[in-house]
C-alpha positions as CSV (number, residue, x, y, z in Angstrom):
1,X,192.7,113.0,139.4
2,X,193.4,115.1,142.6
3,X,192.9,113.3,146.0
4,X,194.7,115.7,148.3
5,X,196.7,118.6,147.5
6,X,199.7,116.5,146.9
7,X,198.0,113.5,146.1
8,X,197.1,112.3,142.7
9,X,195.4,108.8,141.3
10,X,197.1,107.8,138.5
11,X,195.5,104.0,138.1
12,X,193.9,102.6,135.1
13,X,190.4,100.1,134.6
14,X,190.5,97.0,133.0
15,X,187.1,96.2,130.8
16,X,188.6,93.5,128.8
17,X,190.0,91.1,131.4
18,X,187.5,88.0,131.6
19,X,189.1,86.2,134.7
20,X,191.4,87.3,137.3
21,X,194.7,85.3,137.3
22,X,192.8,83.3,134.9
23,X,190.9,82.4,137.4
24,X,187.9,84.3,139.4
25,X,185.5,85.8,136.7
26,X,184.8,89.5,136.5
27,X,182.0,91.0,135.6
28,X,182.7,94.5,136.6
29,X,185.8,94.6,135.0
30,X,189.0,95.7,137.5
31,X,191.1,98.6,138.2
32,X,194.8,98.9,138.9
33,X,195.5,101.5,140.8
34,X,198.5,103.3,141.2
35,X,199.2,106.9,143.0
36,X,201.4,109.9,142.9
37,X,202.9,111.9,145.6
38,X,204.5,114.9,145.2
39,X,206.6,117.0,147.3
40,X,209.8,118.5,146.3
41,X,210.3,115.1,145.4
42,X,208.2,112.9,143.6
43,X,206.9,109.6,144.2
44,X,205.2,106.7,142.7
45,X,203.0,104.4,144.4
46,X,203.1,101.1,142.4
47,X,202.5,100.9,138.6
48,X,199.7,99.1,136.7
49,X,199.2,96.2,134.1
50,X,201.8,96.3,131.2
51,X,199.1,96.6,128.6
52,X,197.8,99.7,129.8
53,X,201.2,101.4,130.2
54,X,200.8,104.4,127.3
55,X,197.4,105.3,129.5
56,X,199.1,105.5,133.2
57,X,202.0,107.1,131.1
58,X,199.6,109.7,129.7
59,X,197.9,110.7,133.8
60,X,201.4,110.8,135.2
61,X,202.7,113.8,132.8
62,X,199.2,115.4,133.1
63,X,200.4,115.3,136.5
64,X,203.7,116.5,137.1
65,X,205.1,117.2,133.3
66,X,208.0,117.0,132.8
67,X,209.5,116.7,136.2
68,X,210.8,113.2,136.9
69,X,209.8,110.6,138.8
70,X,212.3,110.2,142.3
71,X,211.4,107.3,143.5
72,X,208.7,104.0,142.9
73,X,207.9,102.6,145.9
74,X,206.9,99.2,144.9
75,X,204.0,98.0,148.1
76,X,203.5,94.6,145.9
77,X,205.6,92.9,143.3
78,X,201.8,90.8,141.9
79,X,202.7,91.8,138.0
80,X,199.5,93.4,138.1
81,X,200.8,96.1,139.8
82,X,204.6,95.7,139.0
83,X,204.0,95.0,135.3
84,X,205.1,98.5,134.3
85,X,208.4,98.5,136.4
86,X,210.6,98.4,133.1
87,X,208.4,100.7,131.5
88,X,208.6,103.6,133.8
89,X,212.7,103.0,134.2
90,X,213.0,103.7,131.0
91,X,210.9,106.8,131.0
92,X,212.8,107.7,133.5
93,X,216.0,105.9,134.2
94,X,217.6,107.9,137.3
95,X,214.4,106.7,139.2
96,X,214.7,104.8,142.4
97,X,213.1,101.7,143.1
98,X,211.8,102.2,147.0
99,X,211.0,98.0,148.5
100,X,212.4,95.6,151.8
101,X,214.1,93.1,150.8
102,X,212.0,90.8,149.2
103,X,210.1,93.3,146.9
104,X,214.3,94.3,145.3
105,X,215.0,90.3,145.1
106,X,211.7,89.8,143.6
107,X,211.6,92.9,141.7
108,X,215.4,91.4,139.8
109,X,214.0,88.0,139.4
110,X,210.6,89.2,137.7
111,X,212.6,92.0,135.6
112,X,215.8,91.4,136.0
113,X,216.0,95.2,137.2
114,X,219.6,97.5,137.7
115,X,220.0,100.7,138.7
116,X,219.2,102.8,142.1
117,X,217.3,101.0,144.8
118,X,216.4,101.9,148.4
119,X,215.8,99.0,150.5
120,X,213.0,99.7,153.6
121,X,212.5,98.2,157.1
122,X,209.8,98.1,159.2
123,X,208.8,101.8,160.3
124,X,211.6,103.5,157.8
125,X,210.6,106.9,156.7
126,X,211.4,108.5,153.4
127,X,211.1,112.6,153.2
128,X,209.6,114.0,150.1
129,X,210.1,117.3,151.3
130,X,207.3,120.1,151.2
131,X,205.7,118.3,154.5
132,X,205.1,114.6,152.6
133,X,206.7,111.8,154.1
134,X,206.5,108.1,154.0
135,X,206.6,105.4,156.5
136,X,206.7,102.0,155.8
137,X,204.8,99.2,157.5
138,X,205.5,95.6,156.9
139,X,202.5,93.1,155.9
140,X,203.8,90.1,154.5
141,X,201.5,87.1,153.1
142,X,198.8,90.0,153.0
143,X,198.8,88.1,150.3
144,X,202.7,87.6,149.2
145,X,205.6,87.6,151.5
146,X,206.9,90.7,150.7
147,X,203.9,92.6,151.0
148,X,204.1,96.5,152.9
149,X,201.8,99.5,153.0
150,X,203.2,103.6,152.8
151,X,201.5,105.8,155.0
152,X,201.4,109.4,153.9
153,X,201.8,111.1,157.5
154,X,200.9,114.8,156.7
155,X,197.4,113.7,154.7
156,X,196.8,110.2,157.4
157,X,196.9,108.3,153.5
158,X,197.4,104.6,154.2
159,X,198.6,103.4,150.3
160,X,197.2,99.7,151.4
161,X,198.7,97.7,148.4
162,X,195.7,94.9,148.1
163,X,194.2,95.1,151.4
164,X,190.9,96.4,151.5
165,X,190.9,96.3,147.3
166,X,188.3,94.3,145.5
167,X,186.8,93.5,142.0
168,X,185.2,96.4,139.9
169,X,186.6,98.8,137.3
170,X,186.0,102.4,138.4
171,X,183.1,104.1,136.8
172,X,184.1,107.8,136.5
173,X,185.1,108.1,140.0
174,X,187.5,106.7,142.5
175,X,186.5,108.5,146.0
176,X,183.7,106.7,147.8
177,X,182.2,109.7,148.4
178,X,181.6,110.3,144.6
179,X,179.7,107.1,143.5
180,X,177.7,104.4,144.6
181,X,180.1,102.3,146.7
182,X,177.3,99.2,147.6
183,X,178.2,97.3,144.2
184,X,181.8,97.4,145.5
185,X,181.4,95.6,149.0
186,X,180.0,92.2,147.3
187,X,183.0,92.2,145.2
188,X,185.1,92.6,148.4
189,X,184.1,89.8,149.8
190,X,184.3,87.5,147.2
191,X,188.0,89.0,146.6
192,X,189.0,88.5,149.9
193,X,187.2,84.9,150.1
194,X,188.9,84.3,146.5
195,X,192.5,85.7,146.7
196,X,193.5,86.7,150.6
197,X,190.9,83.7,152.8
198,X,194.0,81.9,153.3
199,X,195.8,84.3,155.4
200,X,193.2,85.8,158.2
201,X,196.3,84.8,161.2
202,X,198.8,87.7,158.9
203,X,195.6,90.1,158.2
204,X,194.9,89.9,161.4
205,X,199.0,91.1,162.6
206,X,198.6,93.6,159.7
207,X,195.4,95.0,161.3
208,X,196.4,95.2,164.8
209,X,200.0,96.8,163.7
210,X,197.9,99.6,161.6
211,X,195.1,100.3,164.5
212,X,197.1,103.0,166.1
213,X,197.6,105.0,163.0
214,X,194.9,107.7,161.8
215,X,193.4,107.1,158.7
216,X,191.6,109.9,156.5
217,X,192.1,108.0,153.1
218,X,192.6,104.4,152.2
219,X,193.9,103.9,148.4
220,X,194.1,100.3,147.4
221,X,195.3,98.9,144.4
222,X,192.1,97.8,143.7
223,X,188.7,99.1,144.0
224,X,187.9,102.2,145.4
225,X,189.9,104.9,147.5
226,X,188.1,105.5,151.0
227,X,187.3,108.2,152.7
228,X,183.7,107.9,154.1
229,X,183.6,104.4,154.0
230,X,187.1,104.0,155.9
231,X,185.5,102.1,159.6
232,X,182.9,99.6,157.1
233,X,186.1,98.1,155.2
234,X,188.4,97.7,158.1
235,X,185.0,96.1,159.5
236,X,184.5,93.9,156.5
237,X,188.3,92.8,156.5
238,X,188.5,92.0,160.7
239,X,185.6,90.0,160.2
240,X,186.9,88.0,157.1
241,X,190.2,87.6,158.7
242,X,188.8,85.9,162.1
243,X,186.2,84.1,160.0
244,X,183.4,85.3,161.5
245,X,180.1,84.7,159.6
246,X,176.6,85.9,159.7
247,X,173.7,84.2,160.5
248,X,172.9,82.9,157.4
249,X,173.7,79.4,155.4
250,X,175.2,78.4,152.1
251,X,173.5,75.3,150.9
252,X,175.5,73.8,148.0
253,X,175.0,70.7,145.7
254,X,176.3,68.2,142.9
255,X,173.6,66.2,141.2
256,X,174.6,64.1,137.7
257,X,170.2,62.7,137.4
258,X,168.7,65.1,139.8
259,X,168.4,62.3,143.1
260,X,170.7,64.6,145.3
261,X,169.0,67.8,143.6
262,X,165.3,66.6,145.4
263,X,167.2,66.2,148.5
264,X,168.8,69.9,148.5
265,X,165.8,71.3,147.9
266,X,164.1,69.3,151.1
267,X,167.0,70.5,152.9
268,X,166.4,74.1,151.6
269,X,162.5,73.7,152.9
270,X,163.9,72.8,156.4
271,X,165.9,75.3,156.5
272,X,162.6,77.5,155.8
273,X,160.6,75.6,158.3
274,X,163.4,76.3,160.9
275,X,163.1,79.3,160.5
276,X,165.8,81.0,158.3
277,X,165.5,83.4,155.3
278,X,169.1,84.4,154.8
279,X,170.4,81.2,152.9
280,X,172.0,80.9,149.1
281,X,171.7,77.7,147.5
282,X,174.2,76.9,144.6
283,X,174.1,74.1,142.1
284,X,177.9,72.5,141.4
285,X,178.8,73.2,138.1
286,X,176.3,76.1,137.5
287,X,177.5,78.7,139.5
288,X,181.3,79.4,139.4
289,X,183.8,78.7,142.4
290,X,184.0,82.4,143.1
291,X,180.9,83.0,144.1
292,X,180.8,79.3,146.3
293,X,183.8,80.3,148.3
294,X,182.5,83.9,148.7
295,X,179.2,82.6,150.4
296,X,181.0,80.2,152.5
297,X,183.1,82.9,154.1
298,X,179.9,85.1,154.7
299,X,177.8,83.1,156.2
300,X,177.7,80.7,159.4
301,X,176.0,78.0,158.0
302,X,178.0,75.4,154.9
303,X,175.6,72.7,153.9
304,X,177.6,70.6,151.4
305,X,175.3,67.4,149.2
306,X,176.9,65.6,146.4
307,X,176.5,61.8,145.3
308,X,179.1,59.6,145.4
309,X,181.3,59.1,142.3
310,X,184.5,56.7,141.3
311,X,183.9,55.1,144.5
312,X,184.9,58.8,145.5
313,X,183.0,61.8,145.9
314,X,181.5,64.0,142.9
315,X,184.6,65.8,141.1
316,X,183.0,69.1,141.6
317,X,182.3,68.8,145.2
318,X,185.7,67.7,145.2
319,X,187.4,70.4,144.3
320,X,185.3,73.1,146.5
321,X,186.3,70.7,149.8
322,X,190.1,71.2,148.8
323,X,190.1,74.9,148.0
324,X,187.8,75.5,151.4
325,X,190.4,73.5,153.6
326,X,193.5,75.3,151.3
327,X,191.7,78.9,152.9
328,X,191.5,77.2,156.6
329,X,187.6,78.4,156.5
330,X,186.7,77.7,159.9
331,X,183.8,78.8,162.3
332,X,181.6,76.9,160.5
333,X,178.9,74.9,161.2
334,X,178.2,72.0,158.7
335,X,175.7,70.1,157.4
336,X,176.1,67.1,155.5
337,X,174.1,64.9,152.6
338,X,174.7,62.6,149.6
339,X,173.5,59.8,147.7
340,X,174.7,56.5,145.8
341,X,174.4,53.5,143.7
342,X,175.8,51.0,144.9
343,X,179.2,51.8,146.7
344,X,178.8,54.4,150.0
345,X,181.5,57.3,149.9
346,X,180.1,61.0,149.4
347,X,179.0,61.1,152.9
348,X,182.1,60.2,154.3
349,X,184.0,62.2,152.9
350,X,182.0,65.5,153.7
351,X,182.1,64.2,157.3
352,X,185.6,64.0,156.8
353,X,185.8,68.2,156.3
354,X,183.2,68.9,159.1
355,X,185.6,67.1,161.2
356,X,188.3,69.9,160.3
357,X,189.8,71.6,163.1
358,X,187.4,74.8,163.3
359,X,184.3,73.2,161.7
360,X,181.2,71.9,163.5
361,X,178.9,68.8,162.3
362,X,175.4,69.9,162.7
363,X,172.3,67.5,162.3
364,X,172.5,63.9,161.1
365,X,174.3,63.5,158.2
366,X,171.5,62.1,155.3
367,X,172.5,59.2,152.9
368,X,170.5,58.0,150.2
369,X,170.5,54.4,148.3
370,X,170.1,54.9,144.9
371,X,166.5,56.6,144.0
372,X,164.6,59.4,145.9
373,X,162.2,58.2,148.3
374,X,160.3,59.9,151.2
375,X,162.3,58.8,154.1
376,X,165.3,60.5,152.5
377,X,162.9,63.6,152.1
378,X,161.8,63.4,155.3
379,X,165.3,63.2,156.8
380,X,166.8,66.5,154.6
381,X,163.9,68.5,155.8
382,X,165.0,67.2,159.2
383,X,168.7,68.1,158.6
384,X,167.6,71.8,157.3
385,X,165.6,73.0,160.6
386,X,168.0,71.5,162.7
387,X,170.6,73.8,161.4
388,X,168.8,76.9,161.0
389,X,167.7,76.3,164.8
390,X,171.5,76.0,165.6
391,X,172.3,79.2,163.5
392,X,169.3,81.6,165.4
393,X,170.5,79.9,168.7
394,X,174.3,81.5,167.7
């Protein structure tokens, strides 16, 4: 598929996958992407998933025949886009493998691979001839350490590695300007909220260090390549990256006999009284992690109930407190309820995360003994307006 006159996409979907390093469910499906470039040399940018080798084989001759492949320039060693590595060495075994340093150590430890490499620094160009060069930016922990982008200079093509990728197998087209892109930017956030959240300080260095360049065409490794679109993702991934969220709340819940349930849903109806219509509210256990930690990383508002459990708090709940905190999510403004039997702890411990560095308590926190009553009604309704007040006032 032709993206520029020397520019070709060569990337592959992925309908079977079920969970993304068996972890983040898709239900798009996902593409690997991977790109030619083709000047008087050729080169390859990135490879795709192993299992889908004979197809990527297949577009790159309907590309360039039966000229070889000069060089592989490897953006990010993830095996999802390195799997094929071995594969296209032995297709074509004079080929050289174009990384910094870490990409060439990583790429021997994962593959173990000889032959011709080219190690790159920071701003290192590589002449294709025919007017196509490549200059190579440095982007580490966006989202491994040896992480770079290649930047096409005579076509302003920024080959972005996973930046500004997301979930979604491609449905007959890979411009923006060819299909319906809004399905996509969902996806992007919960990508960026699943795989990259943690390293908003380094997106945030990448960004700044690719502002001065012009950008006509953005080709991921996932997700669509952008065009139109171009200003709305590097939007989408500033915001992410300084955890900036909209005026909105995430309301999410563990319940084992449905006592903390009644009180989420008071919550939810001060919430409503307050004022606010853009809120999700999530059950623990119902809907998957993916989708929690995306909503928390859109929105301003976390309101976070769970009963007490093990003289701990609720397993599920848990779990979402660690992976927030592992991301740094910050900017936040946090609400807090729970319930017990007999032994007081839930409600500590979500006190524990508002009191985060970057995270601010909002409202009375709401503890309930044992059975729902009115009073504990009347004091989540109370919790609810108080924080959608505080969100409007931001």
């Amino acid at each position: 598929m032709k993206l520029q006159d020397h520019i070709y996409y060569v990337g592959v979907n992925d309908r079977n996958k079920v969970r993304f390093e068996g972890l983040w469910p898709l239900t798009r499906g996902m593409a690997y992407n991977a790109y030619l470039v083709v000047g008087d040399k050729v080169a390859l940018i990135d490879t795709v998933d192993s299992r889908f080798f004979p197809r990527f084989a297949d577009k790159v001759k309907a590309v360039i025949g039966d000229r070889p492949i000069d060089y592989l320039v490897i953006n990010h060693m993830e095996p999802d886009h390195s799997g094929s590595i071995p594969l296209v060495r032995a297709m074509y075994p004079d080929v050289c493998l174009v990384g910094n340093k870490k990409t060439l150590q990583m790429a021997e430890g994962f593959y173990c691979q000889a032959g011709e490499t080219l190690e790159v620094k920071e701003g290192d160009c590589l002449d294709l001839g025919g007017g196509c060069s490549l200059t190579f930016y440095m982007t580490p922990m966006v989202h491994w350490p040896e992480t770079m982008v290649s930047y096409e200079t005579q076509s302003a093509t920024l080959f972005s590695g996973d930046a500004f990728g997301c979930y979604g197998a491609l449905n007959g087209g890979v411009l923006d300007r060819d299909i319906d892109v809004e399905p996509y930017f969902p996806e992007m956030l919960r990508y960026y909220a699943n795989i990259v959240g943690k390293y908003g300080q380094q997106v945030q260095m990448a960004l700044k260090k690719l502002a001065p360049l012009q950008l006509r065409m953005i080709c991921s490794t996932h997700g669509p390549v952008w065009t139109e679109q171009i200003s709305r993702v590097v939007d989408v991934y500033n915001r992410l990256s300084l955890y900036q969220g909209e005026p909105g709340a995430t309301l999410i819940y563990g319940t084992m006999y449905g006592n903390t349930a009644e009180m989420a849903e008071c919550v939810a109806e001060g919430l409503v009284q307050g004022g606010l219509k853009h809120f999700t509210m999530h059950k623990l256990g119902r809907t998957d992690e993916s989708y929690l930690l995306a909503d928390a990383f859109k929105y301003k508002g976390l309101i976070l109930g769970a009963p007490t459990y093990n003289n701990g708090i609720y397993p599920l709940m848990e779990q979402l407190l660690t992976d927030l905190s592992h991301r740094g999510l910050k900017n936040r403004l946090v609400g807090c309820f729970g319930s017990f039997s007999w032994a007081s702890q839930a409600v500590k411990k979500l006190q524990e995360f508002a009191a985060l560095p970057g995270m601010e308590l909002v409202g009375e926190p709401v503890e309930m003994k044992q059975g729902f009553n009115p009073e504990a009604a009347r004091a989540c309704r109370a919790l609810g307006e108080t924080m959608a007040k505080r969100i409007l006032e931001n």
